[in-house]
Chimera marker file (.cmm) of the C-alpha trace (Angstrom):
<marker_set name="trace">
<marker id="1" x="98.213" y="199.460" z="364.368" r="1" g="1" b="0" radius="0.5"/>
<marker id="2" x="96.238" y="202.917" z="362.990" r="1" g="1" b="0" radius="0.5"/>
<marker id="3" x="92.440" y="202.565" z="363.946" r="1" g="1" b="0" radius="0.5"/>
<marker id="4" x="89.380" y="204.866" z="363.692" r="1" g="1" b="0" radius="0.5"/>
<marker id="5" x="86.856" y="204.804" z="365.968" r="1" g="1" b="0" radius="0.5"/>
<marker id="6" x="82.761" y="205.927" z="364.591" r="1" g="1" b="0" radius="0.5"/>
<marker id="7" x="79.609" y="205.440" z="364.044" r="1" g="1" b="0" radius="0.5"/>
<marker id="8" x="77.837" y="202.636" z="361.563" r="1" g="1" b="0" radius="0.5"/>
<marker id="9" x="77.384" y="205.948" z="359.690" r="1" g="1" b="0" radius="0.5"/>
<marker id="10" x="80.261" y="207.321" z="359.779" r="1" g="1" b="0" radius="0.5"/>
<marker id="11" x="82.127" y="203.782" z="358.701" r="1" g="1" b="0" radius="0.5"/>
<marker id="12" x="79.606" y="203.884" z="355.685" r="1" g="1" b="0" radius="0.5"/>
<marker id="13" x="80.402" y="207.267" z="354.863" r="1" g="1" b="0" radius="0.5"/>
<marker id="14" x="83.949" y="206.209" z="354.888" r="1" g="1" b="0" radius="0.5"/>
<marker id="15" x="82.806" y="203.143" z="352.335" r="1" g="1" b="0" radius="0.5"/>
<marker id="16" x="81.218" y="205.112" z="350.132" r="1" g="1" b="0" radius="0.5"/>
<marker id="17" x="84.490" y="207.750" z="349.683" r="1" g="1" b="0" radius="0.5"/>
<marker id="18" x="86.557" y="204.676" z="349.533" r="1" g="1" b="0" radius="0.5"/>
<marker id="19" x="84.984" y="203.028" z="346.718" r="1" g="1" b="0" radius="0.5"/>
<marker id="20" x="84.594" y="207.102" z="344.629" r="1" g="1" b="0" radius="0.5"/>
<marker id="21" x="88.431" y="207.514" z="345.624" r="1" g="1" b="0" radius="0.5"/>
<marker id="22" x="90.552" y="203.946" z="345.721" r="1" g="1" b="0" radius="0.5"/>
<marker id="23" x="93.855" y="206.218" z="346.243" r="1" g="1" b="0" radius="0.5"/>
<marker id="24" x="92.245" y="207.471" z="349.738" r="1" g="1" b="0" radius="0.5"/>
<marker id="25" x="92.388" y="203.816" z="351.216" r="1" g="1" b="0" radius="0.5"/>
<marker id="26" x="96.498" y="204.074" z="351.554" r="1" g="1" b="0" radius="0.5"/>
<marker id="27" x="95.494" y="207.132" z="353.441" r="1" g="1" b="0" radius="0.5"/>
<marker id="28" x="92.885" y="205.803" z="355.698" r="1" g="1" b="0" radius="0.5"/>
<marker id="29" x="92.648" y="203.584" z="358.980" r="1" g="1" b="0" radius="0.5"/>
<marker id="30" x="92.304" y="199.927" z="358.044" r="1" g="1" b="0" radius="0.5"/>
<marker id="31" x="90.629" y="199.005" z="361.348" r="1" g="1" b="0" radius="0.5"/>
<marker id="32" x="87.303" y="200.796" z="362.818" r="1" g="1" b="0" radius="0.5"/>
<marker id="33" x="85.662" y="200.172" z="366.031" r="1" g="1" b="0" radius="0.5"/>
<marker id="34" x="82.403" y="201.568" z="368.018" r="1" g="1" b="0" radius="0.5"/>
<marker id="35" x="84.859" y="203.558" z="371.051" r="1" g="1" b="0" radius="0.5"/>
<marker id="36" x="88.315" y="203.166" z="372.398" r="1" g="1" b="0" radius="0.5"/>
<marker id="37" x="87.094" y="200.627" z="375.168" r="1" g="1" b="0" radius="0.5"/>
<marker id="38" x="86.113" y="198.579" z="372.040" r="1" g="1" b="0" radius="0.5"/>
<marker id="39" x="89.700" y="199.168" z="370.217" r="1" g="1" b="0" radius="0.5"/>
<marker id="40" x="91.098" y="198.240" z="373.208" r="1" g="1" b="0" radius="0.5"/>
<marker id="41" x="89.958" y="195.171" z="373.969" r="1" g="1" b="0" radius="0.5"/>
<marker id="42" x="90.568" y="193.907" z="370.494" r="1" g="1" b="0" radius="0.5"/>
<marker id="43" x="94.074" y="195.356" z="370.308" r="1" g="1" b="0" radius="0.5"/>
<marker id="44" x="95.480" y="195.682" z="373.386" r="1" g="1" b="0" radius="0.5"/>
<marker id="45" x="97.363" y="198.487" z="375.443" r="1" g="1" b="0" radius="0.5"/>
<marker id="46" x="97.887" y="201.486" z="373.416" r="1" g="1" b="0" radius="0.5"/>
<marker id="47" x="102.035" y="202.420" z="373.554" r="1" g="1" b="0" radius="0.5"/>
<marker id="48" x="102.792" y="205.840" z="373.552" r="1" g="1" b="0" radius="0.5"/>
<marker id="49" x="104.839" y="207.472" z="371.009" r="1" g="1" b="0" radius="0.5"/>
<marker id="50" x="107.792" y="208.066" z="373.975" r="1" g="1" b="0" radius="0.5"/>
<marker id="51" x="106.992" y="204.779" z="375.535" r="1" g="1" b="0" radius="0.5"/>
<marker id="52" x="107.864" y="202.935" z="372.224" r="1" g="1" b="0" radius="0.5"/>
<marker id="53" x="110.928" y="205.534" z="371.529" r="1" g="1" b="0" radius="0.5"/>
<marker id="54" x="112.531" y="204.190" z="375.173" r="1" g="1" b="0" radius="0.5"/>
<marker id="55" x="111.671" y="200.558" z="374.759" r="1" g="1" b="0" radius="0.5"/>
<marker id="56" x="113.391" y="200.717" z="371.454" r="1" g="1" b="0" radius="0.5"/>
<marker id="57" x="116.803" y="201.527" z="372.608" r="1" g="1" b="0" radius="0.5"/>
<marker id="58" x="119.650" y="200.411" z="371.197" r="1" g="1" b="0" radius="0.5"/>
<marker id="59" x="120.214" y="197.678" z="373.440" r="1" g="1" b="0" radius="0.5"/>
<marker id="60" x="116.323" y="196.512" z="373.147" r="1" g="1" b="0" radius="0.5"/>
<marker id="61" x="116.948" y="196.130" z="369.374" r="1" g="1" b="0" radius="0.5"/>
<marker id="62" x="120.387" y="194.312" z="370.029" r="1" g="1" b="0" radius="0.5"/>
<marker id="63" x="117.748" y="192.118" z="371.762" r="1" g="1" b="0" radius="0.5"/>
<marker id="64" x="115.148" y="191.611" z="369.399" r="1" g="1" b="0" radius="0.5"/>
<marker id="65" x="117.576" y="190.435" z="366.758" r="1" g="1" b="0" radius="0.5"/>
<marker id="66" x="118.892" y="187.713" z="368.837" r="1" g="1" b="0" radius="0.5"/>
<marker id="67" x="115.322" y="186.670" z="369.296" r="1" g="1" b="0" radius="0.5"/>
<marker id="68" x="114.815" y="186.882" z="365.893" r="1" g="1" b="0" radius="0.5"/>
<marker id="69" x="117.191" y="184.421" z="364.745" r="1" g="1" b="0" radius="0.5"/>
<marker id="70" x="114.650" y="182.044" z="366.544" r="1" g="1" b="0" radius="0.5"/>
<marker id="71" x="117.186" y="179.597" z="368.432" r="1" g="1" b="0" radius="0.5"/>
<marker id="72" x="116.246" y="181.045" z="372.002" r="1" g="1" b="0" radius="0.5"/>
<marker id="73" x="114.760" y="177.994" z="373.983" r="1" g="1" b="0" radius="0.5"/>
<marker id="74" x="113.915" y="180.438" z="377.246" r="1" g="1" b="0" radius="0.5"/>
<marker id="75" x="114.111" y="183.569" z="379.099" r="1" g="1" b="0" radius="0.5"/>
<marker id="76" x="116.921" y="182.231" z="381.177" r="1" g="1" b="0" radius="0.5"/>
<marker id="77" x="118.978" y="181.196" z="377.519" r="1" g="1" b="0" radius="0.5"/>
<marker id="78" x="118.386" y="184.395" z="376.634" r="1" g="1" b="0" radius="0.5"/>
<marker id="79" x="119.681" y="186.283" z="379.703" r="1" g="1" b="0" radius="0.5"/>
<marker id="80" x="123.306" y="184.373" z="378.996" r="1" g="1" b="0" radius="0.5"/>
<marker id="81" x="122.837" y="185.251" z="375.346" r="1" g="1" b="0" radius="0.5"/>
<marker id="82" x="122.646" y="188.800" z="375.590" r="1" g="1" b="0" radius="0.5"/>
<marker id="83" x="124.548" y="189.000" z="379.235" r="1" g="1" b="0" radius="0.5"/>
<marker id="84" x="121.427" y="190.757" z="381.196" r="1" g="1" b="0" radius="0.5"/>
<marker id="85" x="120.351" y="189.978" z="384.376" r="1" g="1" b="0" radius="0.5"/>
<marker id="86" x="117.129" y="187.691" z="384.041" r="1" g="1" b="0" radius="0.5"/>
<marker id="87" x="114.870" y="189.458" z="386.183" r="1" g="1" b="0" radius="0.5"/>
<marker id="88" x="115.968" y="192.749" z="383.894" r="1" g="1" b="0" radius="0.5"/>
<marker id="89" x="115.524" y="190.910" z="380.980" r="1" g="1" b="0" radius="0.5"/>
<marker id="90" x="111.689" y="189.874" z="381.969" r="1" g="1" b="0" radius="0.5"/>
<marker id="91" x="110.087" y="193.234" z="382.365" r="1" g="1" b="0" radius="0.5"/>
<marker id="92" x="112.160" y="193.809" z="379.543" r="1" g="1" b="0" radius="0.5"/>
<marker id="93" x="110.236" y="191.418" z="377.607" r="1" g="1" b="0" radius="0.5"/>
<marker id="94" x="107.224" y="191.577" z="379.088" r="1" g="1" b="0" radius="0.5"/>
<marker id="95" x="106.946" y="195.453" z="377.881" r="1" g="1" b="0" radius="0.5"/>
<marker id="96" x="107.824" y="194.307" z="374.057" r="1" g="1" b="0" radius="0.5"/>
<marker id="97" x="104.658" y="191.324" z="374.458" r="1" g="1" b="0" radius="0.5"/>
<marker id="98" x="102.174" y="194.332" z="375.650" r="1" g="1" b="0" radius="0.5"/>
<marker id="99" x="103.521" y="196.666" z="372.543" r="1" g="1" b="0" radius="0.5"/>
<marker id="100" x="102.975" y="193.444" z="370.312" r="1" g="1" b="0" radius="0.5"/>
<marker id="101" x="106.406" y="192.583" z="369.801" r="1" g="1" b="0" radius="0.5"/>
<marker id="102" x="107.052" y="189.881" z="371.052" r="1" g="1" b="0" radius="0.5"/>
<marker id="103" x="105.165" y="186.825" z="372.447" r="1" g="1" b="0" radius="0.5"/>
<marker id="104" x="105.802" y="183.571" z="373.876" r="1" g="1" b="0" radius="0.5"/>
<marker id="105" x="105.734" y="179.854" z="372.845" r="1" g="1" b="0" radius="0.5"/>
<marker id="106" x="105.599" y="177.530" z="375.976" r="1" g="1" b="0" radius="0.5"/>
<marker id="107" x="108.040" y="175.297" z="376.815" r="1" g="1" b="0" radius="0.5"/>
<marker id="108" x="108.675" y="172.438" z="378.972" r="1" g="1" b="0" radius="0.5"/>
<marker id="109" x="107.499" y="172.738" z="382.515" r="1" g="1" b="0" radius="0.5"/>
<marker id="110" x="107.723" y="176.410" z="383.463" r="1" g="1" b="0" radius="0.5"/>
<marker id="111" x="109.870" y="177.704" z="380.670" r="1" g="1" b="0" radius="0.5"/>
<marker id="112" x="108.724" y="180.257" z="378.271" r="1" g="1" b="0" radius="0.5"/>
<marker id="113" x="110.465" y="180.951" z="374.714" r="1" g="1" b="0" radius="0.5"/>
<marker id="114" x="110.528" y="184.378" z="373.754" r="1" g="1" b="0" radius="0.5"/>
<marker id="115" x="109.411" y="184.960" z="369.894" r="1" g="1" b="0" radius="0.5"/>
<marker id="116" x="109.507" y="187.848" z="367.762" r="1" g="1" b="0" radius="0.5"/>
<marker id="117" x="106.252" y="188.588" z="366.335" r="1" g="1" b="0" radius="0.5"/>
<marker id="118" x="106.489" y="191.648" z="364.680" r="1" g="1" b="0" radius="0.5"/>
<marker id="119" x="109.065" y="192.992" z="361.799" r="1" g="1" b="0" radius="0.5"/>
<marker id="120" x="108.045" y="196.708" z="361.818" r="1" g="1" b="0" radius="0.5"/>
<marker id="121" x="107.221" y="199.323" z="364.306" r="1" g="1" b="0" radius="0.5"/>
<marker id="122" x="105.641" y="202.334" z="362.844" r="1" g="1" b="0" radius="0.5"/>
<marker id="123" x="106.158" y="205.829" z="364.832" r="1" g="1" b="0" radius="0.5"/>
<marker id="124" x="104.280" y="208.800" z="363.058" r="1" g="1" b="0" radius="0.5"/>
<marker id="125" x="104.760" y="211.703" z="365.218" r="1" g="1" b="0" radius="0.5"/>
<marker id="126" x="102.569" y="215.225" z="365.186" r="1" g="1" b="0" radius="0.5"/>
<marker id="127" x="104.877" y="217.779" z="366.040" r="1" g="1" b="0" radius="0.5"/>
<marker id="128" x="102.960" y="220.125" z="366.857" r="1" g="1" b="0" radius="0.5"/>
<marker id="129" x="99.933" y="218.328" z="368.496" r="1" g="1" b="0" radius="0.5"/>
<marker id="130" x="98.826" y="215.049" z="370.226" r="1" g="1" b="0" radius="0.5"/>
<marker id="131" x="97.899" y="212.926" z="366.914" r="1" g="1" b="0" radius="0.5"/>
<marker id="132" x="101.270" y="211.079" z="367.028" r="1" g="1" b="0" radius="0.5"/>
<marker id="133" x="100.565" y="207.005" z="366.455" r="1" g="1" b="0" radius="0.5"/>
<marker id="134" x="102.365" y="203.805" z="366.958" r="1" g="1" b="0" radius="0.5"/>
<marker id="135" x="101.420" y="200.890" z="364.720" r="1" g="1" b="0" radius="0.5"/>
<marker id="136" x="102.879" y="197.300" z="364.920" r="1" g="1" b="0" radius="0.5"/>
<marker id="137" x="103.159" y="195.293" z="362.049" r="1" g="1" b="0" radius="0.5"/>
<marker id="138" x="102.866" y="191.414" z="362.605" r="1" g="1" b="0" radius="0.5"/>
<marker id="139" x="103.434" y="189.264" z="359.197" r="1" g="1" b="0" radius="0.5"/>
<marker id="140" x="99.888" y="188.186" z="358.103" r="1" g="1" b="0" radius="0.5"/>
<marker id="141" x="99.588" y="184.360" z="359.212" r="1" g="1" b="0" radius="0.5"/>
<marker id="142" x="99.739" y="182.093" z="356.865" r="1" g="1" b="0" radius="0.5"/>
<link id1="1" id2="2" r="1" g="1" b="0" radius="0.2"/>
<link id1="2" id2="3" r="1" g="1" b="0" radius="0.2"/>
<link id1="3" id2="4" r="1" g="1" b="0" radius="0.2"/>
<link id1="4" id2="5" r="1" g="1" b="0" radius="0.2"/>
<link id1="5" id2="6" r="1" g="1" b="0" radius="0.2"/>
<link id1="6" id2="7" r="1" g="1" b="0" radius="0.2"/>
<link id1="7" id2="8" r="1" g="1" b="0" radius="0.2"/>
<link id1="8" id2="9" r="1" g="1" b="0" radius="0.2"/>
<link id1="9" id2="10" r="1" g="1" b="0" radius="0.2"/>
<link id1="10" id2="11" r="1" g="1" b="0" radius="0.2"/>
<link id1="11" id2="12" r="1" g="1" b="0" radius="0.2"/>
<link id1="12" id2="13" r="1" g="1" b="0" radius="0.2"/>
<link id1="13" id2="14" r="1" g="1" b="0" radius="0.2"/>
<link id1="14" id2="15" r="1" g="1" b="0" radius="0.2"/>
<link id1="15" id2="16" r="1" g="1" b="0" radius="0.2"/>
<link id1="16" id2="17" r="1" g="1" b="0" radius="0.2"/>
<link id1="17" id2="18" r="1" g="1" b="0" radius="0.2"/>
<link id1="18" id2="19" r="1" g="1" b="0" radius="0.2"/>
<link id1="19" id2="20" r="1" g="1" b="0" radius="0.2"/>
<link id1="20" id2="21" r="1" g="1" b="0" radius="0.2"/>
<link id1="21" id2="22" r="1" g="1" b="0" radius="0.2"/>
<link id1="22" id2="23" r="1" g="1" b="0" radius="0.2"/>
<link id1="23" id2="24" r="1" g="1" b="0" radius="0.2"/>
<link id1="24" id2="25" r="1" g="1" b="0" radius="0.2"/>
<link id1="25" id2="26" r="1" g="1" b="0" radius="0.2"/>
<link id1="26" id2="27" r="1" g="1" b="0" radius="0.2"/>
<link id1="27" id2="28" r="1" g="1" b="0" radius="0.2"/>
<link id1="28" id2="29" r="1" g="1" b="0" radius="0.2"/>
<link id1="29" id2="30" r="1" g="1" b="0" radius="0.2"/>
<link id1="30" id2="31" r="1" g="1" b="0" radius="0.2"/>
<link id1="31" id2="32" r="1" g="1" b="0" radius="0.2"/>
<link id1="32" id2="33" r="1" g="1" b="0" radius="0.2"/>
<link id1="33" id2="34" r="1" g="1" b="0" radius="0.2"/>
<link id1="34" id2="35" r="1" g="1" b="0" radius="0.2"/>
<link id1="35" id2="36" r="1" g="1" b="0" radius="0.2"/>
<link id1="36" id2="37" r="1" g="1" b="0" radius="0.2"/>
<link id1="37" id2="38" r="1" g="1" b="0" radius="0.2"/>
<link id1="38" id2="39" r="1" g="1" b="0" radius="0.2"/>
<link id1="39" id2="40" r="1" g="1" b="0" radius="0.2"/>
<link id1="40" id2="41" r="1" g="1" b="0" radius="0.2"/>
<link id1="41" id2="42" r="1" g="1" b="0" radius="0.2"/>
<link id1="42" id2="43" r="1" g="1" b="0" radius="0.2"/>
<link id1="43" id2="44" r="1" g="1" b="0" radius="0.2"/>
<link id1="44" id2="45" r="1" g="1" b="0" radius="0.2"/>
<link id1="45" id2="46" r="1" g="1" b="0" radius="0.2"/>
<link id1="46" id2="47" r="1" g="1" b="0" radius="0.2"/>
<link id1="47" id2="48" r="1" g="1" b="0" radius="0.2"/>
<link id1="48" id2="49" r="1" g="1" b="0" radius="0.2"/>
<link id1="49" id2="50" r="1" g="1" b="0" radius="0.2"/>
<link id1="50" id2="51" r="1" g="1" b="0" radius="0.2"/>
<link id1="51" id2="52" r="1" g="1" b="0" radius="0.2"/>
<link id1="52" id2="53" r="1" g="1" b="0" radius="0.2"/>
<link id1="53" id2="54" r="1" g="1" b="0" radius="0.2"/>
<link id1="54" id2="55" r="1" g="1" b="0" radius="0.2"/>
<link id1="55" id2="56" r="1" g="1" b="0" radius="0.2"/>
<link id1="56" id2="57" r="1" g="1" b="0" radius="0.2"/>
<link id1="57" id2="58" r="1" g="1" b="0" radius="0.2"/>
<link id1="58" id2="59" r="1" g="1" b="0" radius="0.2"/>
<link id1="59" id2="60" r="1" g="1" b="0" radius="0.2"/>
<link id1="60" id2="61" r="1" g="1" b="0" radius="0.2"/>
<link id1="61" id2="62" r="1" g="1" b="0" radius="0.2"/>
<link id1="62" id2="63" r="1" g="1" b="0" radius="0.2"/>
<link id1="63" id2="64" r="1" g="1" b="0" radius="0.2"/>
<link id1="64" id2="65" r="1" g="1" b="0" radius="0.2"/>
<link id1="65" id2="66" r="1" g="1" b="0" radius="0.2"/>
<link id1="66" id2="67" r="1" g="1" b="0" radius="0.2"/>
<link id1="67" id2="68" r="1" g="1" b="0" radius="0.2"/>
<link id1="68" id2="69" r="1" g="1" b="0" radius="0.2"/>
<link id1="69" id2="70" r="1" g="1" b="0" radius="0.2"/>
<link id1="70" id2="71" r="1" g="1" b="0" radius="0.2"/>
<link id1="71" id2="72" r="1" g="1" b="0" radius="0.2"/>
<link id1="72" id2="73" r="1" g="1" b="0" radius="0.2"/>
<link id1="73" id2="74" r="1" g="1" b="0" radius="0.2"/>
<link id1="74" id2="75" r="1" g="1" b="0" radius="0.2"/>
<link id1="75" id2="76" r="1" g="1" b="0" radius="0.2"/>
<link id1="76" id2="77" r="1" g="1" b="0" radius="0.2"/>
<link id1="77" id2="78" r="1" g="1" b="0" radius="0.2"/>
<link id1="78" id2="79" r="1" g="1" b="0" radius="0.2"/>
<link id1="79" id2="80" r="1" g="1" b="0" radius="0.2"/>
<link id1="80" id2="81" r="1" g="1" b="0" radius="0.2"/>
<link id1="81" id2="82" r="1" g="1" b="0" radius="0.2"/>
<link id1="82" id2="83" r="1" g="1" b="0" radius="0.2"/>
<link id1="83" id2="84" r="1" g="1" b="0" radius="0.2"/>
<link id1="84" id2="85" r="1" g="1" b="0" radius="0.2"/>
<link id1="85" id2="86" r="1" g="1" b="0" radius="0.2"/>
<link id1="86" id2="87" r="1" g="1" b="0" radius="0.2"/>
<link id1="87" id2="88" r="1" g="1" b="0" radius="0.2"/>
<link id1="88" id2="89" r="1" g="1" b="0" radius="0.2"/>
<link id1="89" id2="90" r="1" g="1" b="0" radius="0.2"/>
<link id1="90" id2="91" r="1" g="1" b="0" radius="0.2"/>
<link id1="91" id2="92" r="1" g="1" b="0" radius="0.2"/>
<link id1="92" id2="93" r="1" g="1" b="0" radius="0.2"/>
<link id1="93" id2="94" r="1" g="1" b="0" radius="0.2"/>
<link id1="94" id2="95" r="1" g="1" b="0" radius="0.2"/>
<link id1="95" id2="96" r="1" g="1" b="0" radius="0.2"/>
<link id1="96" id2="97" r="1" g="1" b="0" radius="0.2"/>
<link id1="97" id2="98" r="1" g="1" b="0" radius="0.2"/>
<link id1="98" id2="99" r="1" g="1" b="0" radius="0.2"/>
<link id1="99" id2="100" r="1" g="1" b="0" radius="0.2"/>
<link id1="100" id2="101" r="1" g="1" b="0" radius="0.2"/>
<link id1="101" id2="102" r="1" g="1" b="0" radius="0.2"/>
<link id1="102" id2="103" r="1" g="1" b="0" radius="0.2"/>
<link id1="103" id2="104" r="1" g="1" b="0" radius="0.2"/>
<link id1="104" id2="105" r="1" g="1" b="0" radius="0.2"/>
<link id1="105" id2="106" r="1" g="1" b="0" radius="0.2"/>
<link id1="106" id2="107" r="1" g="1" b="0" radius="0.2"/>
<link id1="107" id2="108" r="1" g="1" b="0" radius="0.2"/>
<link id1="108" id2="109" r="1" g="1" b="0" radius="0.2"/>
<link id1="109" id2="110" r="1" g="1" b="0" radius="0.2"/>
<link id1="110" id2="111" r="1" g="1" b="0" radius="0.2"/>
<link id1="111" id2="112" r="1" g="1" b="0" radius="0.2"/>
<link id1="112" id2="113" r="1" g="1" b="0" radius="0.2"/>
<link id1="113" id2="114" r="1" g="1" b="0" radius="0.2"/>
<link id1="114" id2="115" r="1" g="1" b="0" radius="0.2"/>
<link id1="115" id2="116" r="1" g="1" b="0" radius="0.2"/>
<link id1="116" id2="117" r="1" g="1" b="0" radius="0.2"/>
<link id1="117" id2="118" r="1" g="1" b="0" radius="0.2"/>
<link id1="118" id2="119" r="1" g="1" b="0" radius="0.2"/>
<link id1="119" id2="120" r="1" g="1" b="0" radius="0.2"/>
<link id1="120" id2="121" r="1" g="1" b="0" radius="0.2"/>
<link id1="121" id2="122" r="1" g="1" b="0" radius="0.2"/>
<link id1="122" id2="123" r="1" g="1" b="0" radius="0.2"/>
<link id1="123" id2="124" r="1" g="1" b="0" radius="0.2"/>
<link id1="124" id2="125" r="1" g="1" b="0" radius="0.2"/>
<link id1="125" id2="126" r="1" g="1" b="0" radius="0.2"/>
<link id1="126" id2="127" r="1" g="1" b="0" radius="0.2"/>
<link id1="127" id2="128" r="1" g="1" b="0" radius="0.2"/>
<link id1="128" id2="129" r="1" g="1" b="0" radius="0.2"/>
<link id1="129" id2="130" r="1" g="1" b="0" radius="0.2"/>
<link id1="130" id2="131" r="1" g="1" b="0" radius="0.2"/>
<link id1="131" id2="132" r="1" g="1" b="0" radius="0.2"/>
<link id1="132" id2="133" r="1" g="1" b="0" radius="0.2"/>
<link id1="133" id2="134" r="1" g="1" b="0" radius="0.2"/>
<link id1="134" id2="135" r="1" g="1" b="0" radius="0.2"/>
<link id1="135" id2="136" r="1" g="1" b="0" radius="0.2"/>
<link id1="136" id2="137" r="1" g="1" b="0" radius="0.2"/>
<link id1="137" id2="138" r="1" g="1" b="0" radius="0.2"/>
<link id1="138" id2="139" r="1" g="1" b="0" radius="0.2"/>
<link id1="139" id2="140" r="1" g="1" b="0" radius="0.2"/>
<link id1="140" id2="141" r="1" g="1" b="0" radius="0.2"/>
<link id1="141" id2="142" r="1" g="1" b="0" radius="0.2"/>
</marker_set>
């Protein structure tokens, strides 16, 4: 998810350009917060371009389909599934829940269903400085 951090000021400024120039609102962060402490709390770990590149492979994908067909009843189901070791498969997962990927839906006693929270992963990379962003995109709840 694309944020902007600012002042009340600067958010109004922002407002006021907005409602001038509709077309600059495609162009614009949707979400503004007070710091980065702030924007992290509300959203989470920030992933790093690279990070999200790697956790991505092609196997990780391979992965997220299977979960996404939504018959996976636990991590240990899902191990046999995709033929990883479960203990692999874990930090595996655990990685995709802090990027926003993937969460999980208790079961009974300890067992934990992975879900697949997200349809689209966003990577817009600067090339030639350090403004590259990540966004995950979770369906709006109905």
């Amino acid at each position: 998810m694309t944020y902007k951090t600012g002042s009340i000021g600067e958010f109004m400024q922002w407002t006021k350009k907005i409602v001038a120039e509709p077309a600059q609102a495609a162009k614009s962060a949707k979400n503004w917060f007070d710091s980065e402490a702030t924007a992290e709390k509300s959203l989470g770990a920030k992933v790093s371009a690279e990070a999200m590149v790697k956790l991505l492979s092609a196997e990780n994908l391979a992965l997220l389909q299977v979960i996404g067909k939504g018959n996976v009843s636990s991590v240990r189901e899902l191990a046999h599934m995709v033929n990883r070791k479960e203990s692999n498969l874990s930090r595996t997962l655990k990685r995709l829940q802090e990027a926003g990927i993937v969460s999980f839906e208790k079961g009974a006693g300890r067992m934990r269903a992975p879900r697949l929270i997200a349809r689209r992963v966003t990577l817009d990379l600067d090339l030639v400085g350090a403004d590259s962003t990540v966004s995950v995109k979770q369906p709006a709840q109905a």
